[in-house]
Structure formats: C-alpha cells, structure tokens
C-alpha positions as CSV (number, residue, x, y, z in Angstrom):
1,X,107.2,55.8,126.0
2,X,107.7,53.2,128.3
3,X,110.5,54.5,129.4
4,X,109.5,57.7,130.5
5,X,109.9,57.4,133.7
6,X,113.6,57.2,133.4
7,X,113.7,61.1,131.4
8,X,111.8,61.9,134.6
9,X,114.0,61.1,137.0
10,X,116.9,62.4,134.8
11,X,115.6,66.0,134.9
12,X,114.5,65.1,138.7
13,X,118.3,64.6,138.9
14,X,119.4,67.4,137.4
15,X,117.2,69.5,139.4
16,X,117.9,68.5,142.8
17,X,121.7,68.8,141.8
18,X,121.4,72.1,140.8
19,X,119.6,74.0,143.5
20,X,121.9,71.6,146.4
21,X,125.0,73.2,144.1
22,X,123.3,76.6,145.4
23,X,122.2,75.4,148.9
24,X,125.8,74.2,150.1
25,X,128.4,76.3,151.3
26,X,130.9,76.9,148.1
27,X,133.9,78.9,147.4
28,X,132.0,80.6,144.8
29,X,129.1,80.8,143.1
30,X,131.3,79.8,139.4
31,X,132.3,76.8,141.5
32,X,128.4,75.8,142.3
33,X,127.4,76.4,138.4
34,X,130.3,74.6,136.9
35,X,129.5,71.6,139.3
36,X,125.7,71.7,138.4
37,X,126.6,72.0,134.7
38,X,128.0,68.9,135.1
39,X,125.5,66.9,137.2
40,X,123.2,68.0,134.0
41,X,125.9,66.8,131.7
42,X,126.2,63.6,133.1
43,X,122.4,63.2,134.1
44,X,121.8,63.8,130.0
45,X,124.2,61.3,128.6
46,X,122.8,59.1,130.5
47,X,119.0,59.7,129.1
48,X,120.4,59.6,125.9
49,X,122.6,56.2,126.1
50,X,119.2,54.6,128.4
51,X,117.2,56.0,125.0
52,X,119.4,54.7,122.8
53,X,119.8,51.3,123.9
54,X,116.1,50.7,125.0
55,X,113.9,52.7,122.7
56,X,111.5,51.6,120.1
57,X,112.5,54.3,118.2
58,X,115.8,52.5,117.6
59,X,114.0,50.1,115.5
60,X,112.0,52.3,113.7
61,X,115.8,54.2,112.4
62,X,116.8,50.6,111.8
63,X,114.1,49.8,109.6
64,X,114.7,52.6,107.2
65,X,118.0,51.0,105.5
66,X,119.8,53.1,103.3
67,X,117.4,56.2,104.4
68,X,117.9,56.0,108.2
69,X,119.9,59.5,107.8
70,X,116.4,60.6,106.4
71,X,114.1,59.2,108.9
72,X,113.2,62.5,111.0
73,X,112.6,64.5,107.2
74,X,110.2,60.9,106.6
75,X,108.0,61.4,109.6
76,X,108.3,65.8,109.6
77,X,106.9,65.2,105.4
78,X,104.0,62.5,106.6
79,X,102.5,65.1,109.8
80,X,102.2,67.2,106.9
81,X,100.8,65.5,104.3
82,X,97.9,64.6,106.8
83,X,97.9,68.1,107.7
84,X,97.8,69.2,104.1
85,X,94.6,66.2,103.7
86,X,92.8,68.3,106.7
87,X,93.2,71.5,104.5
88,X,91.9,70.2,101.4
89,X,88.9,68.8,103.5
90,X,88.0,72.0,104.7
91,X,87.8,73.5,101.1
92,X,84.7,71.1,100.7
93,X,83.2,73.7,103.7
94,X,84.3,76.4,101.8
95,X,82.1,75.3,98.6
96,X,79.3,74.7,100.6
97,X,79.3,77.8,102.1
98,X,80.2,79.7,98.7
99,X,77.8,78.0,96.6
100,X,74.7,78.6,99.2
101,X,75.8,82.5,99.4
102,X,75.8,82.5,95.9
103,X,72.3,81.1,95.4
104,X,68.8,81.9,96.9
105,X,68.0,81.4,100.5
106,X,65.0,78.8,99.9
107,X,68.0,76.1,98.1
108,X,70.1,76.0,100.6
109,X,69.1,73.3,102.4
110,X,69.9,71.8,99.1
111,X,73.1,72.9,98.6
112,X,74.3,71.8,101.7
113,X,72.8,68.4,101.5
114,X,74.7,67.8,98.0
115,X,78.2,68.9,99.7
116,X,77.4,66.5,102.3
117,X,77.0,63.8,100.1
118,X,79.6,64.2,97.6
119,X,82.5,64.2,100.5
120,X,81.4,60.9,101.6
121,X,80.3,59.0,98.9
122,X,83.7,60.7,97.0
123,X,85.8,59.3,99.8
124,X,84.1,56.0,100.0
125,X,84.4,55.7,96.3
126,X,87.8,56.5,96.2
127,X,88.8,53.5,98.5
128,X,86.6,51.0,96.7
129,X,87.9,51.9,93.5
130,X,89.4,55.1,92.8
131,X,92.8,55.1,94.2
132,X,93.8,52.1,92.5
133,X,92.2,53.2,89.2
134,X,94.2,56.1,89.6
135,X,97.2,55.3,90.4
136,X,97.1,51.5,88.5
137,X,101.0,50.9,88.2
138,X,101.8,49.5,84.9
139,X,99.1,49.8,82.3
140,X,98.5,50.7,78.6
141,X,98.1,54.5,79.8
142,X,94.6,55.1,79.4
143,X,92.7,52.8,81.4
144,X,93.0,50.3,84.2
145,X,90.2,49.5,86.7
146,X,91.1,49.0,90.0
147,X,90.2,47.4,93.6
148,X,90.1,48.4,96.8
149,X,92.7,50.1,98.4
150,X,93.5,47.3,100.7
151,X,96.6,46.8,103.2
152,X,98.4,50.1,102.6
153,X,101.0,49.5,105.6
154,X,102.3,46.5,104.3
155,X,105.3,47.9,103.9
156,X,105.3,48.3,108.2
157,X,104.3,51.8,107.8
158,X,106.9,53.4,109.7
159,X,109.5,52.7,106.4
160,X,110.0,55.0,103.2
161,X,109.2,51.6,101.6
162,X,106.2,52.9,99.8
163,X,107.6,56.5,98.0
164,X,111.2,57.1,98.8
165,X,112.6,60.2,99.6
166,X,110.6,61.9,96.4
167,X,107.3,60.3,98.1
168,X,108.1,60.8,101.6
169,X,105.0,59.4,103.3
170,X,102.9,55.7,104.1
171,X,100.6,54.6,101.6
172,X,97.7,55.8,103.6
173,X,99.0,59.2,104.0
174,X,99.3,59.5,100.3
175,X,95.7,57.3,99.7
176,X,94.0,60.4,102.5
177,X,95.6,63.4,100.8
178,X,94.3,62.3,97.6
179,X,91.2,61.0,98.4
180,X,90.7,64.8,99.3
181,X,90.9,65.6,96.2
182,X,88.7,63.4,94.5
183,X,85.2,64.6,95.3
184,X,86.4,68.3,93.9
185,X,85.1,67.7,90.8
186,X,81.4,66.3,91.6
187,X,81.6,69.8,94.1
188,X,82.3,72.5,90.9
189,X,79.3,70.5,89.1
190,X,77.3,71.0,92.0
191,X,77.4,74.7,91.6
192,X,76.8,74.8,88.0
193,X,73.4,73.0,88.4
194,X,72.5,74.7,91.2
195,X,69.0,75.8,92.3
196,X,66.6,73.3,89.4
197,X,68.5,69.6,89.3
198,X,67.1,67.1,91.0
199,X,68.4,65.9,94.3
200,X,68.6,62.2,93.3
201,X,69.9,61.6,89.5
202,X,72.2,64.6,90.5
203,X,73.4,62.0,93.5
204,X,73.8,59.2,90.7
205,X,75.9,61.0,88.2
206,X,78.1,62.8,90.9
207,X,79.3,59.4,92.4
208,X,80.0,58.1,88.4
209,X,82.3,61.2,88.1
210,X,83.5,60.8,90.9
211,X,84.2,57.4,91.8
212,X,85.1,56.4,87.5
213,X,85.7,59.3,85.4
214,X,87.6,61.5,87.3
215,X,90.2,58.9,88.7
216,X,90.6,57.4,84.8
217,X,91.6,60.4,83.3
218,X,93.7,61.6,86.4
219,X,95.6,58.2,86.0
220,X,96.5,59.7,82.6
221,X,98.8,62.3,84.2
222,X,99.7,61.2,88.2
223,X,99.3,57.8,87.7
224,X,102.0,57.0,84.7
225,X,99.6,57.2,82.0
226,X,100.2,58.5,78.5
227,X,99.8,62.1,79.7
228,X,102.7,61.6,82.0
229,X,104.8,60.2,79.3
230,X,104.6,62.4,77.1
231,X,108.2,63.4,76.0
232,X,109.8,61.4,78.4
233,X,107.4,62.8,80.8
234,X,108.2,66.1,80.4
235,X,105.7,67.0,77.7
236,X,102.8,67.9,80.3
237,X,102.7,70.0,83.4
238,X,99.9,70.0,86.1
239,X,101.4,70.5,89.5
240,X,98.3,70.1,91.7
241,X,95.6,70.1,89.5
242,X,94.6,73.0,87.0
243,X,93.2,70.7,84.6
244,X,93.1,66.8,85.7
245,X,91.0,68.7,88.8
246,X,89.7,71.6,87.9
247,X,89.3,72.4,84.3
248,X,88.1,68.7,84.6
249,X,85.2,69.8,86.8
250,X,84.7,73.1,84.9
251,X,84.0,71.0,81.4
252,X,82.2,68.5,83.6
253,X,79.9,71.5,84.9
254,X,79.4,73.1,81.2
255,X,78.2,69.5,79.4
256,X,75.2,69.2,82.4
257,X,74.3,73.1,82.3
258,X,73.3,72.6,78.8
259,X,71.7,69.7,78.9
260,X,69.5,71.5,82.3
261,X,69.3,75.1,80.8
262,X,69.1,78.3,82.7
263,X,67.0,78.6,86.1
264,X,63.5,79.9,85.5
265,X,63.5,83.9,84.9
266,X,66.9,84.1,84.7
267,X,66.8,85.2,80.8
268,X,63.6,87.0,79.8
269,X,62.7,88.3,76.7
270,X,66.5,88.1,75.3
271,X,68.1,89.9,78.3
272,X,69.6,89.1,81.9
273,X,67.9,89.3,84.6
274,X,70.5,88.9,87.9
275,X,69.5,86.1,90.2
276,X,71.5,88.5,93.5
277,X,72.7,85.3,96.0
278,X,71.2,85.5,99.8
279,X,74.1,85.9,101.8
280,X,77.1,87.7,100.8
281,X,79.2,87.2,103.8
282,X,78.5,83.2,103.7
283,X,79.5,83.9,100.5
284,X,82.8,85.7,101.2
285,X,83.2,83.1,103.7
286,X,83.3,80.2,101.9
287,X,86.1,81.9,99.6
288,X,88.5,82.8,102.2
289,X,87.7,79.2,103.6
290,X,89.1,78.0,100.1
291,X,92.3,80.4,100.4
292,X,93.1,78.3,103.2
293,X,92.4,75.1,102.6
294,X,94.3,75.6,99.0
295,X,97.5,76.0,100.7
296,X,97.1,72.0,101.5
297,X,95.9,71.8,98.3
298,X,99.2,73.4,96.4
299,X,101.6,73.0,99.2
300,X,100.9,69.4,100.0
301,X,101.2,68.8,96.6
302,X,105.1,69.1,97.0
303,X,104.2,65.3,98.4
304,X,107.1,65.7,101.4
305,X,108.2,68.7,103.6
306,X,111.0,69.5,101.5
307,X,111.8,73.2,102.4
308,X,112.7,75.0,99.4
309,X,109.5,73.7,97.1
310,X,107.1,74.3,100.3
311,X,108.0,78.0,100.2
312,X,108.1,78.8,97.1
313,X,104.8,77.2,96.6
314,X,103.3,78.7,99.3
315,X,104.3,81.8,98.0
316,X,103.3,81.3,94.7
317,X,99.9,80.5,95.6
318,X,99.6,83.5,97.8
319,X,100.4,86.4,95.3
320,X,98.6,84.2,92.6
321,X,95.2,84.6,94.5
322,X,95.8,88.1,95.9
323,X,96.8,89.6,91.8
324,X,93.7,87.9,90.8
325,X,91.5,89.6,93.8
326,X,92.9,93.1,92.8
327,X,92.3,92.4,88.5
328,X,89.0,91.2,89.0
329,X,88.0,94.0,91.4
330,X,89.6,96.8,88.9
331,X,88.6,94.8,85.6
332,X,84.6,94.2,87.0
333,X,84.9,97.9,88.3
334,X,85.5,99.3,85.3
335,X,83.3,97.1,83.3
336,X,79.8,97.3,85.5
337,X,80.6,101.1,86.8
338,X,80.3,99.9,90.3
339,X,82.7,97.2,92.2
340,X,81.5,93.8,92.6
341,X,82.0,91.5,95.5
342,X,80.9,88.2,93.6
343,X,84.0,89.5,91.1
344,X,86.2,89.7,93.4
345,X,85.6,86.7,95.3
346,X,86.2,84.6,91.8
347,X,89.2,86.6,90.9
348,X,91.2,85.3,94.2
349,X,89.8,81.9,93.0
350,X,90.6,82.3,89.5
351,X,94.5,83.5,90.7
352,X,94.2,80.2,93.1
353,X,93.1,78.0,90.0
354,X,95.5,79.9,87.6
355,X,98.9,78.7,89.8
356,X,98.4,75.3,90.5
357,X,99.6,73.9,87.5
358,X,102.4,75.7,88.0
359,X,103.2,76.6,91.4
360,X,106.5,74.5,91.9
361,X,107.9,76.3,88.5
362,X,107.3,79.7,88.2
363,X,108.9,83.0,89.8
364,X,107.2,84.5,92.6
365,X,106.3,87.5,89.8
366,X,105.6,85.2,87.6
367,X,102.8,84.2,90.0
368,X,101.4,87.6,90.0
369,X,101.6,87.6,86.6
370,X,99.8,84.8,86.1
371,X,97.3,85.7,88.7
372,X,96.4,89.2,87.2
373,X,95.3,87.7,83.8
374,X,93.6,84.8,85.5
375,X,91.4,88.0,87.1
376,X,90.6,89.6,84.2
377,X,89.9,86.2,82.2
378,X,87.2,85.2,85.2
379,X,85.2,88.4,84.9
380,X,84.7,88.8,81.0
381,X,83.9,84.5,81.1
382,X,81.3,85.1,83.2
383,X,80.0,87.7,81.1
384,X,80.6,85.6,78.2
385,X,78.7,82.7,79.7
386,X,75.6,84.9,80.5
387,X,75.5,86.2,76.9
388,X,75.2,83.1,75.1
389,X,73.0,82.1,78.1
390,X,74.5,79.5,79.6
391,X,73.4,79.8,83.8
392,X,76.2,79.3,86.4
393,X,75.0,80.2,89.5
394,X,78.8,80.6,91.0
395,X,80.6,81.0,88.5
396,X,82.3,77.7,88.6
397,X,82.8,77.0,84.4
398,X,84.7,80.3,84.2
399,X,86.4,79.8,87.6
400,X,87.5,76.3,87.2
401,X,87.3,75.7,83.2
402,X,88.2,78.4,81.7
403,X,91.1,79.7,84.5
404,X,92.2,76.1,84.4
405,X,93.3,76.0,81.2
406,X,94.9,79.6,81.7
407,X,96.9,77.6,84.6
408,X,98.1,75.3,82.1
409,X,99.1,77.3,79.2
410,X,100.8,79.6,82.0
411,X,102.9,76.8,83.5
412,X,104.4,76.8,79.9
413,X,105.1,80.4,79.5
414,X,106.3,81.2,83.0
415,X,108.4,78.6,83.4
416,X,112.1,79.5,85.5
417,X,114.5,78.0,83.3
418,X,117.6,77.7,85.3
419,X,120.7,79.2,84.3
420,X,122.2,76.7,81.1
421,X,119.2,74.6,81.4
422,X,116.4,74.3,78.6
423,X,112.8,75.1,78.9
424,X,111.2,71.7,79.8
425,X,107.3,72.2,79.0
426,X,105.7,73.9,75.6
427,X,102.7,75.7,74.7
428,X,101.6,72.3,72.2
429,X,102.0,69.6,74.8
430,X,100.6,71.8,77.7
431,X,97.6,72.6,74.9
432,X,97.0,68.6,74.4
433,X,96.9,67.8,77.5
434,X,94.2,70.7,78.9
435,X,92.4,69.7,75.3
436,X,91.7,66.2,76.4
437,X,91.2,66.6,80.2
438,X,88.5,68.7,78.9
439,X,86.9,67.0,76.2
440,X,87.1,64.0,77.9
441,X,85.4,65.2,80.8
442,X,82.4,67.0,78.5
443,X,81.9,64.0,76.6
444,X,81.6,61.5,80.4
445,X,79.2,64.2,81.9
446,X,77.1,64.9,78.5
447,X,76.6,61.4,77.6
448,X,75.7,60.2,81.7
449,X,73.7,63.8,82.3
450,X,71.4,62.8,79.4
451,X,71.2,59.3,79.5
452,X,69.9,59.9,83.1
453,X,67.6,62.9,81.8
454,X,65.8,60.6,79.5
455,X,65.2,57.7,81.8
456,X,64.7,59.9,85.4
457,X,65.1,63.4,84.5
458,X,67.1,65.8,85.8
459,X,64.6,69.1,86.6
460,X,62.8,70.1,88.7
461,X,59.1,71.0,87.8
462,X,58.2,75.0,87.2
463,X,56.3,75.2,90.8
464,X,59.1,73.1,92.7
465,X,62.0,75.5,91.8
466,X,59.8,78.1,92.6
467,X,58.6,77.3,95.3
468,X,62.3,76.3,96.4
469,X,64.4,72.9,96.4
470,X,64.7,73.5,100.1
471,X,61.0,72.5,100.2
472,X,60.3,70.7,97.7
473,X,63.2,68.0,97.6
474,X,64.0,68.4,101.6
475,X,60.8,69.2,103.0
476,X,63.0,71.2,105.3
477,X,63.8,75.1,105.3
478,X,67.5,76.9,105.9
479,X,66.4,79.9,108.0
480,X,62.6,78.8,108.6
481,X,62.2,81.7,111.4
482,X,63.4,84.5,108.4
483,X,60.9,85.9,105.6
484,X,63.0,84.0,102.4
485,X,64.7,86.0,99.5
486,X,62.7,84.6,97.0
C-alpha cells in the first residue's frame, strides 16, 4: 500500500496520454489509438516491474516455499473460510428465532437469553479448552485434554505452514470456523428443554457439553482419533457433522428430556394435547436463517475454496433441504389431513441434517434422494416421540438425532464410486460410528442432567412455568405491550 501513489500516477499517465493522442493533430485516428495503446503498455509494465521489485507482497509469495504457485488459491480459501465462520454464526440467530416461534410467547425472553449465552460461553470455552481437546495431535484416540489455543500465527500467518494445500487456511481461520460449530450442540438441547428447565443448572450443563463432551468425542473423528482410523481411516464418514454435531446434540437433547418430562398439560389423560408456538413467521424465519447459514456450515466444510468440492457441495445441500421440504409437506399432509408449516419447516432441516455427512460424496440425485427420506423420517419421529410422550418443543431429537443418523447410514449407501474404484465406506462402520457418537453423548448428558437435578434441580415449579419463564426466571416480558398466548 505504500506504494500507491505510484499506480496513481501510472493510470494518471495513461490518461493524460490518451486524450493528448486525441487532442493533437494526427494522420489518423488508428495512428492516435495505436500510440495511446502504447503509452498504456509502457505506463503498465512499469507499475508492474515498480510492484514487483518494492511490494510487500513479494515477501509474502516468497515465504510460501514450495507453494508460492498456490499462494492466491491460499488467501481466495482463507476469505472464505471466515466467510463460511460468519454463516455458521448466523445459524445460532436462526435457532433463536426458531425455537422462540416454536414455543409460547411468555418464554421467550428465555429462549433468547439461553442462545445468548451458549454462543459466548461456547466460543469462550472452545479457546480455553476445546480446540485443543479437539484437535489434540497425537493421542491414544479417545481422550486428550487440552490448553488454550494460544499463538495460532506462529507459523507468520500469511504461510500454508499450518494445513497445506488440503488445509488451506491460518490456524485462526481454522480455530474461528470451528469454534462456530461448537456451541451447536448445547443450542439443539436448548430446544428440547424448552419452556420448564431452569435458567441456571441449564447454563452449567450446557457449558460441560459444550466446552468437554462435545470436543472429546469430536476429537474421535476430526481430530485423529480412533473414529478416524478406522480402516485406515476410511471406515467412518461424517463430512460436516451429521453425527459428531448433530446426532450428538439430538441424543444429548433426548437423555435431559427424560430426566425433565413433558411441559405441564401437554399429555392429559393419556392423549396429546398441542402446545401451538406464538409466532409462526419468527418461526419460519429462523429456518430459512438456518438454510443460509448451513451453506457455511457444509460448504466451508470443504476447508479451502477448492472449486469442484464447493459446488458440488453447495449443491448437494440445496436439493437435500428442498426434497425434504416437499416429503415432509406431502408425508404430514397426508398424515394430519391438513398441511403443516411446523412439518415443513423440519423437513428442509431434516434434508439439511440428512446431507452433511455426505455432501462431498454423493450424486446431486443422490442428494434428493437422501433428502426425501430424511422428510418422511422427521414427520413420523415426531409423532413417534409424542406417542411414547417424550416433549420436544421443536422438534430437535427427531431433526437432529434421529435424521442424523439417516445422514450417516446414507453417506454409505449413496456413495459415487468412481469408475474402477471401490466403495470406500460401509453400512457396519458408518453404524459404529453414529452408535457411539450417540451413546456417548446420552450417557454425558444423562449422568450431568441428573446429577445436577438432585443437588439444584432442574424444573421449574407448577406456578413458574405457568405463569411463564419470561417472568419468572427474567422478571422481564418479550412483547409486554401484547395480551400473551398463554
């Protein structure tokens, strides 16, 4: 940059010599362009040999080594990588909003407040512990605690030093887009319990999840743990997340709904009473939020800007949540005689959970294959769910537990196989893997839930949850001018 005042007077140059090639007298006009054509010829090289010889950026090539040819596909890979970490933030906006249009209007004060926290107590967890615990190096493949994140330019930053070419970005960029990630699970939880947990032992166990559990077990897959290994690492396939994230929350979710129980009035006398959300559009909002931010999610998941994973991904993604918009819609259509929104808005989840174990592998039918049963899945889960009477306010077990482990199993059966190539993943080691992800995550959240039930409890009282958490944990209401949906 310091030289910028050299490019200016280069075009300054090349303008003045171009309209005083018009101004003079010439034999032609061909004569005045070719001699302007050249004044910007020469006026050029000469920006590019004053770059060249005095720009920092010379160094910065320099410093690359062997992958100096690389260095512009380095920098295009990190802007999106941050980029990608931006759209995986804005998913946390999109479960707030869902989750409070899913629920009564007197909790949402609540709601919010718990999406507020996780984010930043995820985040700060992550750097204090939870990137190095998940990402350990060498360990025995099950467990290593780490430290914080510390100096992650050590390297000078500006090198491929820290990844390669197969990890093209600085060890912050990769520490950001993760640490997105990490307060997803504590969020899906936050759903599930909805509308009766207590504000503060809630607060404790999501920053144990979130900060220990969940970066342990990831470290069994991303981090070179024994999930990773398995077959010479080519026994287990989650892209971007359908179990180590989300069937990892779902299971998460299902051991503290038990241990809570249903919301009050919700099952009376052996049958269902509907619990109808406040505000559809916030609702719907917070969904097509989600849709958005996922495409970080998936498509920064490819971990550089390389061109042919980024589309394909993309597009899986896209078809994936669409199919499962249109399955739900028909399959809940046919089912309840009348078509539901709240169905529809999990089936383009369900497709968006349903393809990220898998969106780097599969065909782009494939995707809408695999986002079609993922629609049909969500809606007879929920249903299941109800039956036995286990209360999700959103939706979340079925969305994100029960989906995710359709997303695994499908990463198996859709696989592209090129042409003389062998299949790489199978249903057995895809089956493992989902299986302990999920028990793993059960056992964490049952054994914390109800060790923190017994010595704080985890309910609210009878007249608090009617009266609203909103009020009773806040002392603050959402829409205080409105008559509330009680």
């Amino acid at each position: 940059m310091k030289h910028i005042w050299k490019y200016f007077l280069s075009g300054l140059l090349c303008m003045t010599t171009v309209c005083g090639a018009f101004a003079q007298d010439s034999p032609s006009p061909a004569e005045a362009v070719a001699d302007a054509a050249a004044a910007v010829t020469e006026a050029a090289e000469g920006a590019a040999e004053a770059f060249e010889k005095d720009s920092d950026y010379v160094d910065m090539v320099a410093a690359q080594g062997d992958h100096a040819y690389a260095f512009d596909f380095f920098t295009t890979s990190m802007l999106w990588t941050v980029i990608a970490a931006a759209l995986v933030f804005i998913m946390h906006l999109g479960f707030a909003t869902l989750e409070s249009g899913l629920t009564q209007s007197k909790n949402t004060v609540n709601i919010l407040f718990k999406n507020v926290f996780i984010i930043a107590m995820g985040i700060l967890t992550y750097a204090f512990l939870g990137f190095n615990t998940h990402y350990p190096g060498d360990f025995n493949g099950f467990f290593s605690l780490g430290g914080p994140i510390g100096d992650l330019n050590a390297d000078g930053g500006d090198t491929f030093g820290y990844g390669g070419l197969a990890l093209a970005m600085t060890g912050y960029g990769d520490f950001i887009f993760q640490a997105m990630f990490a307060a997803t699970a504590a969020t899906i939880v936050s759903g599930a319990v909805a509308e009766r947990v207590k504000l503060l032992p809630f607060l404790i166990f999501a920053t144990l999840l979130v900060g220990f559990a969940y970066p342990v077990v990831g470290s069994w897959h991303w981090g070179g743990g024994w999930l990773g290994k398995l077959n010479g690492g080519n026994g287990f396939k989650d892209f971007a997340g359908s179990a180590v994230v989300h069937a990892f929350g779902g299971f998460a979710a299902l051991a503290c709904v038990m241990i809570l129980g249903p919301r009050k009035g919700k099952y009376v006398d052996g049958k269902l009473r509907p619990i109808p959300g406040h505000n559809m559009p916030l609702a719907a909002i917070g969904v097509f939020l989600l849709f958005f931010g996922w495409f970080g999610f998936n498509g920064g998941s490819v971990l550089s800007a390389a061109p042919g994973p980024l589309g394909l991904v993309f597009t899986t993604t896209t078809l994936a949540a669409c199919a499962g918009a249109i399955s739900a819609i028909v399959t809940s259509w046919v089912w309840f005689k009348k078509p539901d929104l709240s169905m529809a808005l999990n089936g383009i989840l369900a497709g968006l959970v349903g393809i990220t174990a898998n969106a780097d592998i599969v065909s782009a039918m494939g995707s809408v294959m695999i986002g079609l049963v993922a629609g049909v899945i969500v809606v007879f889960s929920i249903v299941f769910f109800d039956k036995i009477k286990i209360d999700d306010p959103v939706g979340a077990i079925s969305v994100h537990g029960v989906c995710g482990i359709w997303g695994i199993l499908a990463a198996a059966l859709f696989e592209v196989v090129p042409e003389g190539g062998t299949k790489q993943f199978g249903i057995g080691g895809q089956l493992m893997g989902v299986i302990a992800v999920g028990v793993a995550a059960f056992l964490f959240s049952f054994v914390v839930f109800f060790i923190i039930k017994m010595t704080m409890g985890v309910r609210v009282s009878p007249e608090e949850e009617e009266e609203g958490l909103d009020l009773a944990e806040h002392g603050q209401e959402a829409y205080p001018n409105f008559v509330e949906n009680k």
